[in-house]
Every structure is written in structure tokens, then in C-alpha cells.
Steps between C-alpha positions, in 0.01 A plus 500: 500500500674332785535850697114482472461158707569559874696187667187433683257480184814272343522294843084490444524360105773228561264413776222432283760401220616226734108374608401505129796246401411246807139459344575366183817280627202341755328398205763369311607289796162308420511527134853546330365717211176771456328492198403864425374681203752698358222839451165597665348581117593365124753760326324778411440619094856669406315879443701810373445599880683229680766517236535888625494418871102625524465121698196552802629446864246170565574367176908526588381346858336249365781368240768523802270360756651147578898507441548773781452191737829365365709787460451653824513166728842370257376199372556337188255532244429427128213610250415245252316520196144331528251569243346773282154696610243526213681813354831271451638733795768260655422396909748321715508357835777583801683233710639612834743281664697510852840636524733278283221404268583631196615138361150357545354840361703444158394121506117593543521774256629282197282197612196807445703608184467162392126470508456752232292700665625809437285515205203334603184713560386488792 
């Protein structure tokens, strides 16, 4: 794959690589953590299907939408359990911190953990 990617096209996506991290580390300059939810939809019914790898593109879009933000800028993050939907299907919320955040990103997690809402419906 990397014979594919000319040095200008790599030059290009560390480029954008590099802007994409400095938006998010603005923010948390003004507020040390984001508050994000963890999926765009609920977890979807477990069908035969999905088991066999028959998942649609939107739907796969949809249930990676948010933690992409995190992985590709390298910040911390944590998913925490926050509730059930109406079909018992478990929902959580994601906490993003700066670099070197991953202490307060434990200590928020098991303060949520604490709540008990992990099974709550929400």
C-alpha cells in the first residue's frame, strides 16, 4: 500500500493530519475535556447477517462516527457505559481529554461508573 501513496499525497495527508489535531487541542485549551457520544445510532439488533459480516456501509458509518476524532488527532479517550435504549441495547458516552489526560479520563469514567447508569434506560 505504501508504494501506492506518492511522497507528495503523504506530504498532503500529514498536512491535513497536522491541521485536524490543532482543532480539537484549541478547544480543549478552553475546556479540558469533550463530552461526546460514544456512536451516531443505538447498537443495532444482533441479526444472522451482522454476525456473517452482511453489516450496511451507513450503518458501519454511523456506529464509528465519533471515536475517529480521537484516534486520528492522538488524544486520550474513554467510552463509558451510560444507559440502556428501550430494547435494553447498552449506550455509552466518550470523554476526550488533552495529551496527558488519561488520569482524569479514568477518574471521570469510575465517578460515571459509579452513578449506575449503565443500566438505566434512558
Amino acid at each position: 500500500v505504501g508504494a501506492a501513496v506518492s511522497v507528495d499525497d503523504a506530504a498532503r495527508l500529514y498536512r491535513q493530519r497536522d491541521a485536524l489535531r490543532e482543532a480539537p487541542e484549541r478547544v480543549l485549551e478552553r475546556t479540558p475535556i469533550l463530552a461526546l457520544p460514544t456512536t451516531a445510532i443505538p447498537p443495532p439488533a444482533l441479526t444472522s447477517e451482522l454476525v456473517h459480516g452482511g453489516a450496511e456501509l451507513l450503518m458501519l458509518r454511523a456506529l464509528g462516527a465519533f471515536t475517529p476524532l480521537a484516534n486520528l488527532t492522538d488524544l486520550p479517550s474513554i467510552a463509558v457505559p451510560c444507559g440502556v435504549d428501550d430494547r435494553g441495547r447498552p449506550l455509552s458516552i466518550m470523554f476526550v481529554a488533552g495529551r496527558g489526560g488519561e488520569a482524569t479520563l479514568l477518574q471521570i469514567a469510575t465517578a460515571v461508573e459509579a452513578t449506575g447508569l449503565a443500566t438505566t434506560a434512558v
